[in-house]
C-alpha positions as a printed Julia matrix, in Angstrom:
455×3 Matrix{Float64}:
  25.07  50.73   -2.02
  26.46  52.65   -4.62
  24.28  55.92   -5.75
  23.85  54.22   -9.17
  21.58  51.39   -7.37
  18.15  52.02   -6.93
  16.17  49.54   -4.54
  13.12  48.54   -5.54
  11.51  46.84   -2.5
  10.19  50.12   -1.42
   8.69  52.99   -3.35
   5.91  53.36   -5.58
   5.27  50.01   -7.84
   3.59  52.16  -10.51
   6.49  55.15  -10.7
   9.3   52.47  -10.61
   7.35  50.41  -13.45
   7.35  54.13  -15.43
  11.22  54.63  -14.2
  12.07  51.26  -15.61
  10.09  51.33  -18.31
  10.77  54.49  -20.7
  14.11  54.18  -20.29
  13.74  50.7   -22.16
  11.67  51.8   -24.81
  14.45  53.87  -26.6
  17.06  50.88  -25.59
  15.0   48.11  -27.87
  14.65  50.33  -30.33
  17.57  51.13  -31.05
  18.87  47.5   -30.93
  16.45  46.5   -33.6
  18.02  49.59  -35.21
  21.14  48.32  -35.25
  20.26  45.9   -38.2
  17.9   47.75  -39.61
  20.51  50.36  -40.71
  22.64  48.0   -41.93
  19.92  46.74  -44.29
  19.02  50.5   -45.4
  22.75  50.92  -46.26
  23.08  47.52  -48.0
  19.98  47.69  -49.48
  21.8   51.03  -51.92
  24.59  48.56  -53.33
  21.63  46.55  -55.0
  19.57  43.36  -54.57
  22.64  40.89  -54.71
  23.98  42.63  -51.42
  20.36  42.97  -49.79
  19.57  39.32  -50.84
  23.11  38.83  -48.9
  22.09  40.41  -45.67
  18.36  38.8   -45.52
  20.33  35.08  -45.5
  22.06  36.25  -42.25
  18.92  37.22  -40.6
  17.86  33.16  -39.42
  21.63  33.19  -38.16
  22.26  36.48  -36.34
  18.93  36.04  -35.1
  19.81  32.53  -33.36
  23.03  34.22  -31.57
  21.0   36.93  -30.68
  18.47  34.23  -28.89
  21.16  32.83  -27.05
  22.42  36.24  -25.58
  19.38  37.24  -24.97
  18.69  34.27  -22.38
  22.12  34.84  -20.94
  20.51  38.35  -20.09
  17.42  37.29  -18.99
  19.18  35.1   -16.63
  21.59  38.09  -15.23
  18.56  40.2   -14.9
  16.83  37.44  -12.67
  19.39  35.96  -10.67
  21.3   39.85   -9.61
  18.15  40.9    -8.65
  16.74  37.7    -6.56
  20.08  37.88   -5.24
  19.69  42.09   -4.42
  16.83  41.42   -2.98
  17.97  38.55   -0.55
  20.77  41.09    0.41
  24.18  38.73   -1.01
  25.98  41.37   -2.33
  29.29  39.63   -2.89
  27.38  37.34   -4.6
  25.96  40.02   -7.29
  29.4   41.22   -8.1
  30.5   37.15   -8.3
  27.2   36.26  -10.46
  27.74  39.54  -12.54
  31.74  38.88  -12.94
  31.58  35.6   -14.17
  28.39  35.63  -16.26
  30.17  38.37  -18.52
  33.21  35.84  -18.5
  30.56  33.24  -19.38
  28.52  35.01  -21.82
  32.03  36.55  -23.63
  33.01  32.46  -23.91
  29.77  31.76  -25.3
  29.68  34.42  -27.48
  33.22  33.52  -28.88
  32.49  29.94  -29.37
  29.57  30.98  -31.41
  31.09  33.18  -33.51
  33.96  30.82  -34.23
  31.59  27.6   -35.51
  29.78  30.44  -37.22
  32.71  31.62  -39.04
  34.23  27.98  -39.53
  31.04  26.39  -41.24
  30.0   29.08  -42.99
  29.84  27.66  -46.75
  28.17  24.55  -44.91
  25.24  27.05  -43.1
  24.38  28.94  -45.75
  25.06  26.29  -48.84
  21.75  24.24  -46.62
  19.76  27.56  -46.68
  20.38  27.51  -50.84
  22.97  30.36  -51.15
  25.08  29.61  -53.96
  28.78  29.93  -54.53
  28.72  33.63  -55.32
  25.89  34.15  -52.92
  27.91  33.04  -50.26
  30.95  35.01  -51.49
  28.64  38.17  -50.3
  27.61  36.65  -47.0
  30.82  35.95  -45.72
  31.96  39.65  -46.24
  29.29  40.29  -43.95
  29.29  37.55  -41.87
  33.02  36.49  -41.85
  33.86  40.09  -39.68
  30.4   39.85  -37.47
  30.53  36.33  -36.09
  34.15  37.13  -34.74
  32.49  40.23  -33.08
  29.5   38.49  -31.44
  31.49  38.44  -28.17
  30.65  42.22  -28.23
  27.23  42.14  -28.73
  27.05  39.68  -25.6
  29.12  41.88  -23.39
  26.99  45.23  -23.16
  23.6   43.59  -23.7
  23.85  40.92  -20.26
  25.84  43.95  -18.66
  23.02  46.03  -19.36
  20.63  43.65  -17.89
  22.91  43.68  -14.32
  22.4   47.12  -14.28
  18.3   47.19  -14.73
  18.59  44.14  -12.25
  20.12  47.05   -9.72
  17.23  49.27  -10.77
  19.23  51.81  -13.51
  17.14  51.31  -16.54
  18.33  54.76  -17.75
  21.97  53.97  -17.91
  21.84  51.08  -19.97
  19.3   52.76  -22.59
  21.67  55.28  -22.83
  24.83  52.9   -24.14
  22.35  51.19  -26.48
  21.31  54.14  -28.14
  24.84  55.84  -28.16
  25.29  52.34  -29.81
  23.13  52.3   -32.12
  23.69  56.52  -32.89
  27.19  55.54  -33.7
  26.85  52.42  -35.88
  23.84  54.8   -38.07
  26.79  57.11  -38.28
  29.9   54.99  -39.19
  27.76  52.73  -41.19
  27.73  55.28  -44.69
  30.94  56.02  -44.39
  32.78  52.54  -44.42
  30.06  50.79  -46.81
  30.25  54.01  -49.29
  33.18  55.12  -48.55
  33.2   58.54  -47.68
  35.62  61.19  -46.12
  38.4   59.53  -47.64
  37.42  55.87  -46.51
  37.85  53.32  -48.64
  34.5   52.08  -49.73
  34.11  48.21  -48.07
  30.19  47.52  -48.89
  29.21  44.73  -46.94
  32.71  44.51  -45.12
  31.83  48.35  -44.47
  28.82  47.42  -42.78
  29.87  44.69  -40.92
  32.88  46.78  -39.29
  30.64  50.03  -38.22
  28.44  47.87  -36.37
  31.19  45.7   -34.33
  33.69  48.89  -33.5
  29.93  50.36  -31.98
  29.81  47.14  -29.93
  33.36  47.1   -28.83
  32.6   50.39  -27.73
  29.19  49.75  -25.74
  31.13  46.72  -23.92
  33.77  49.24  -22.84
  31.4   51.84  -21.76
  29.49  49.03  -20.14
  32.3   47.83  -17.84
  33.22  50.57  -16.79
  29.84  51.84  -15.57
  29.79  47.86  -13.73
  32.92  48.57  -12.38
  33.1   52.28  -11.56
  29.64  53.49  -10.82
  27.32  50.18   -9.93
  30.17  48.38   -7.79
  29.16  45.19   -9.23
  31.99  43.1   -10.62
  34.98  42.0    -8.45
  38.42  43.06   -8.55
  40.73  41.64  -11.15
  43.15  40.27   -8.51
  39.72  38.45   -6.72
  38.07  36.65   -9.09
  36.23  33.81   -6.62
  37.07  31.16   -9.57
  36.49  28.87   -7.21
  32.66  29.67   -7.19
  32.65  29.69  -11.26
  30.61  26.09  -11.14
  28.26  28.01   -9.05
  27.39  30.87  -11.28
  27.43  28.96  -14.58
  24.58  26.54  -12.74
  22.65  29.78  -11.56
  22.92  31.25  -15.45
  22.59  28.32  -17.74
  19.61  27.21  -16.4
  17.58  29.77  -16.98
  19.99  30.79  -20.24
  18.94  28.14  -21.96
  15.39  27.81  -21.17
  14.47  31.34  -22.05
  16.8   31.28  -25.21
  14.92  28.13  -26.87
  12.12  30.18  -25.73
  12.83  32.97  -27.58
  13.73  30.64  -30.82
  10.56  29.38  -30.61
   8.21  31.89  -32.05
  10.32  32.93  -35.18
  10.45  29.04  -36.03
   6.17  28.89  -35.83
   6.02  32.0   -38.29
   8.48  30.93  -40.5
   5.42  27.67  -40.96
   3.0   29.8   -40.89
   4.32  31.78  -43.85
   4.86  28.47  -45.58
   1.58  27.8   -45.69
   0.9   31.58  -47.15
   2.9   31.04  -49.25
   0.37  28.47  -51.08
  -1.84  31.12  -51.23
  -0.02  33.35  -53.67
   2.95  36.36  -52.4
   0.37  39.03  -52.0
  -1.31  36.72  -48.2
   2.92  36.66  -46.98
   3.47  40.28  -47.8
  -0.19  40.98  -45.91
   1.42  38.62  -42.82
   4.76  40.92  -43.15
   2.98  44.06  -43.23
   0.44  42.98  -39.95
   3.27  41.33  -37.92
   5.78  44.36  -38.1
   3.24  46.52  -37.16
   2.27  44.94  -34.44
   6.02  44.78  -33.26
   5.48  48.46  -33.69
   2.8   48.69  -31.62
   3.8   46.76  -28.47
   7.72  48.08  -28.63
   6.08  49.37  -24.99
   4.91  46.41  -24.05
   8.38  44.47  -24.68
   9.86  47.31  -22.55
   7.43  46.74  -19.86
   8.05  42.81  -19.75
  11.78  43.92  -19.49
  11.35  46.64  -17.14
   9.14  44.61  -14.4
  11.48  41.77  -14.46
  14.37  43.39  -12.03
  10.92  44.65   -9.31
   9.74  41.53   -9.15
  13.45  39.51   -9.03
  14.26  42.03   -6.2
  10.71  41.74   -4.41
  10.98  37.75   -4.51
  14.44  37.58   -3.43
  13.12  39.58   -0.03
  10.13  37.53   -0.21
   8.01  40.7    -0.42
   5.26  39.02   -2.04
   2.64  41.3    -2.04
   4.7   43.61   -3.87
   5.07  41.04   -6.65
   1.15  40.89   -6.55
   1.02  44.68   -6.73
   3.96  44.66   -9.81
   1.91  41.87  -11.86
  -1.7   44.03  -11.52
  -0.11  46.63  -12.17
   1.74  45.39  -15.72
  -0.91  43.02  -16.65
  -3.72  45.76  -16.18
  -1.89  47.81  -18.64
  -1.01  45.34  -20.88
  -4.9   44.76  -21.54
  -5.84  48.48  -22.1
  -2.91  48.9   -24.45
  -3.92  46.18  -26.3
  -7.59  46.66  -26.21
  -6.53  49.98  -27.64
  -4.53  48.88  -30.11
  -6.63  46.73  -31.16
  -9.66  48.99  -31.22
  -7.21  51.23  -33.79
  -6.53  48.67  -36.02
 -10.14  46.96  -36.49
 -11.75  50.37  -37.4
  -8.66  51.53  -39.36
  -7.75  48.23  -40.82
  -7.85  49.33  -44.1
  -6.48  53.18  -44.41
  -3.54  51.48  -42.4
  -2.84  48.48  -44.78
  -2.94  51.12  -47.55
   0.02  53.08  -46.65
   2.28  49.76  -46.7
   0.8   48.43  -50.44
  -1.41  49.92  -53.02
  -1.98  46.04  -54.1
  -5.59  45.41  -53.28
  -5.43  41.94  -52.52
  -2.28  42.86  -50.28
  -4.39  45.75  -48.32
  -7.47  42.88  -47.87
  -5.57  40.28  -46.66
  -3.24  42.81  -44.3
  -6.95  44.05  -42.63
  -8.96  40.9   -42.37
  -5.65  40.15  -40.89
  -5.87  42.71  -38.07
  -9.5   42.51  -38.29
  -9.53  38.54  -37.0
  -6.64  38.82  -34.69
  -6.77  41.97  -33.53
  -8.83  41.61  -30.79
  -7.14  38.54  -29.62
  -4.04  40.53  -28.63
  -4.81  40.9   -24.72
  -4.94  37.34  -24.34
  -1.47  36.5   -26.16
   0.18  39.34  -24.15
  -1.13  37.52  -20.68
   1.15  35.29  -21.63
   3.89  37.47  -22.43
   3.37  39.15  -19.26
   3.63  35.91  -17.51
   6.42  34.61  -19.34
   8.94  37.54  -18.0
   7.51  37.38  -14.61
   8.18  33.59  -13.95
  11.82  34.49  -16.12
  12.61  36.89  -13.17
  10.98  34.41  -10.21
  13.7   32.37  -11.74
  11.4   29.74  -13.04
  11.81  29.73  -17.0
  10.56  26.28  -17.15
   7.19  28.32  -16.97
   7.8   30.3   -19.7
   8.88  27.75  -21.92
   5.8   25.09  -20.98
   4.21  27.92  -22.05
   5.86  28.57  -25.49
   6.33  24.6   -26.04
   2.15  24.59  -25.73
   0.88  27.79  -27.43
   3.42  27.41  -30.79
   4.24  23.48  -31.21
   1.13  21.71  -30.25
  -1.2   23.92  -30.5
  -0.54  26.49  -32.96
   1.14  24.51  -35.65
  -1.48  22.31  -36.48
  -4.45  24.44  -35.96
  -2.95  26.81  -38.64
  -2.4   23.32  -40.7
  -5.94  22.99  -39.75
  -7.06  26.75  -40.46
  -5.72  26.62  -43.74
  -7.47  23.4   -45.55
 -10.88  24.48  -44.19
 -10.31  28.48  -44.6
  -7.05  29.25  -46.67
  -5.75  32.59  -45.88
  -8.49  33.39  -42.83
  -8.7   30.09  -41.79
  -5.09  30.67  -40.79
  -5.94  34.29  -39.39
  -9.04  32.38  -37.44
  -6.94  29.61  -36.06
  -4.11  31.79  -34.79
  -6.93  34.22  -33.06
  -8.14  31.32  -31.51
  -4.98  29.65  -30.12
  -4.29  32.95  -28.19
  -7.54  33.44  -27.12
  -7.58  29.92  -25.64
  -3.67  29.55  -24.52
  -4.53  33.5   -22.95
  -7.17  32.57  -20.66
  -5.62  29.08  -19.62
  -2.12  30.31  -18.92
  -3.46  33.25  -17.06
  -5.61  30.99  -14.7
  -2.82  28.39  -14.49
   0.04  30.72  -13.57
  -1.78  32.99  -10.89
  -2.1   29.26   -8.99
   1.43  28.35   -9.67
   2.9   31.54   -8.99
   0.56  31.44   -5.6
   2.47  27.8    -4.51
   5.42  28.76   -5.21
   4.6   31.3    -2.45
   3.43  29.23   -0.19
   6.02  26.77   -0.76
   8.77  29.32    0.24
   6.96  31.14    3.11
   6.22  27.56    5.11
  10.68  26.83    4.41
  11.14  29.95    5.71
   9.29  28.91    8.35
């Protein structure tokens, strides 16, 4: 096992839930950097640029879903597989999922690139409009294979237990695009000055780069992909079936939410500009907030993949107490924070008074309900790594499409504005309990299922 491994079936649950998840905490933020210092940059060439940039968002967003399931899937099948003790099969799986995820990625970028006056013409961008985009757009949909390539690697190596590795290429990533970005969009140092084209480039050359550095920590340090001359092609059906599954699921999964927001903002919307800028200001701080939380749904996933895979059950018990029990305090806490300083904190994001009211009845009405929506995040990533993302996506399908959706419908002929903040605090505390109760007894058959066919 090579010294970059780290196996998780033994050791403390708690200090390999801290190991895995710090690390992680500086890797997602500096992928949601990544775009966010494109938009800072873009945002100094004026508002016909920036209004360029915010019509990619719906699209890069989508790809991003997509790749994002691919590395769920790597994280949950390498470590079930780690844990079983199939070796050759982690360096097979690992191989061709970053030959799978690099076609995907490709194929993306291509339609992408070849229907781009039809994509954006349907979301009402005009000829010039459109002009913009595709300086933007026309260089980073031919470089989504390299956003694929380091993020699934990434997730192999967590799935081996080295969080800190991968943390470390996003956020040399992400250190390098901040840096390149200025000087190709302004052009500085002698550079000629590309604006969006600028942009575009900085932020593909740092993900050609991460995909190097990436393979070369697979190959070289981890031992996980297979030798060039070896490919096992005749096992590719295998791994694609082992991926896709769970690729899929957990990528509609991810598409899911975004899609529900973008309604309930529509329905804001009819309530005047100052109750969606309240909705921005309450949902990107509470993106803020749980940035731990994300990495601790992220950073459980490869313990309990590992721990299943060797059947160690109890440990998986241990993981999920463990997570979930933190998950509540954090958000009690965070909650706590925001109902007493609803207010002050809606004040430093708008001096608009019907902004500030709306942004702290906001956190004032769903505030408290966070615990119970992050059970089911919780959930969610542990049934991802069990390598059931049917779960996770019942789940989603429930909570956002049929009930969600028409209780804010609901919410907002009876309440307007806080009828919507009321229905959504509702959903989750309802959907929180339930799911809770319903996936400690699946989660406990599934067990039982596997321990009477070992049997």
């Amino acid at each position: 096992m090579s010294q970059a491994r780290v196996d998780l079936k033994t050791g403390s649950i708690r200090a390999h839930l801290v190991r895995m998840t710090i690390p992680m905490i500086w890797g997602i933020a500096a992928i949601v950097s990544l775009q966010l210092v494109d938009t800072y940059y873009v945002s100094l060439l004026g508002t016909d640029r920036l209004a360029a940039m915010s019509f990619t968002f719906p699209v890069t967003f989508f790809i991003f879903s997509i790749i994002m399931g691919f590395g769920i899937a790597m994280s949950s099948v390498t470590a079930r597989l780690i844990g079983e003790g199939r070796e050759e099969d982690v360096r097979r799986v690992t191989t061709h999922g970053l030959m799978i995820v690099f076609i995907v990625g490709s194929a993306m970028g291509l339609i992408g690139h070849s229907l781009h006056d039809f994509i954006y013409e349907a979301m009402g961008a005009d000829e010039k409009m459109r002009g913009l985009i595709y300086q933007y757009m026309g260089i980073w949909s031919l470089g989504a294979p390299f956003l694929a390539i380091p993020f699934v690697g990434n997730a192999a190596m967590r799935a081996a237990g080295n969080a800190a590795t991968p943390a470390m290429i996003m956020v040399g990533m992400a250190v390098l695009n901040a840096l390149l970005a200025p000087v190709l969009v302004f052009g500085l140092f002698g550079f000629p000055r590309m604006e969006l084209q600028g942009a575009a480039i900085a932020t593909v050359f740092s993900q050609i780069i991460a995909s190097i550095a990436c393979l070369f920590v697979l190959a070289k340090r981890n031992k996980m992909l297979l030798p060039l001359s070896d490919l096992h092609f005749s096992f590719f059906g295998d791994s694609m079936k082992r991926l896709i599954f769970i690729a899929l699921a957990a990528g509609l999964t991810s598409a899911i939410n975004p899609f529900v927001n973008s309604i309930i903002i529509g329905l804001l919307a009819k309530f005047g500009p100052e109750a969606v800028a309240s909705f921005g200001i309450a949902t990107r701080i509470e993106a803020f907030a749980f940035i731990i939380l994300m990495a601790l749904a992220v950073g459980m996933g490869p313990i309990i993949g590992q721990n299943f895979g060797a059947r160690n059950f109890e440990r998986v018990h241990e993981t999920l107490r463990s997570a979930i029990g933190f998950s509540v305090l954090w958000s009690m806490g965070t909650a706590t924070v925001l109902f007493v300083l609803a207010r002050p904190i809606a004040s430093i994001f708008s001096n608009d008074p019907i902004v500030v009211y709306y942004a702290a009845m906001s956190f004032m009405i769903i505030a408290p309900c966070y615990m119970f929506n992050n059970l089911i995040n919780g959930w969610s990533s542990a049934f991802n790594a069990m390598g059931k993302p049917q779960m996770s996506l019942i789940m989603t399908v429930i909570r956002m499409i049929a009930l969600m959706i028409p209780a804010v419908i609901i919410g907002s002929h009876i309440g307007g504005v806080m009828g919507i903040f009321a229905a959504i605090s509702l959903v989750n505390i309802a959907t929180g309990i339930g799911f809770h109760l319903w996936s400690r007894r699946v989660c406990m058959q599934t067990e039982a299922k596997l321990a009477l066919k070992a049997s």
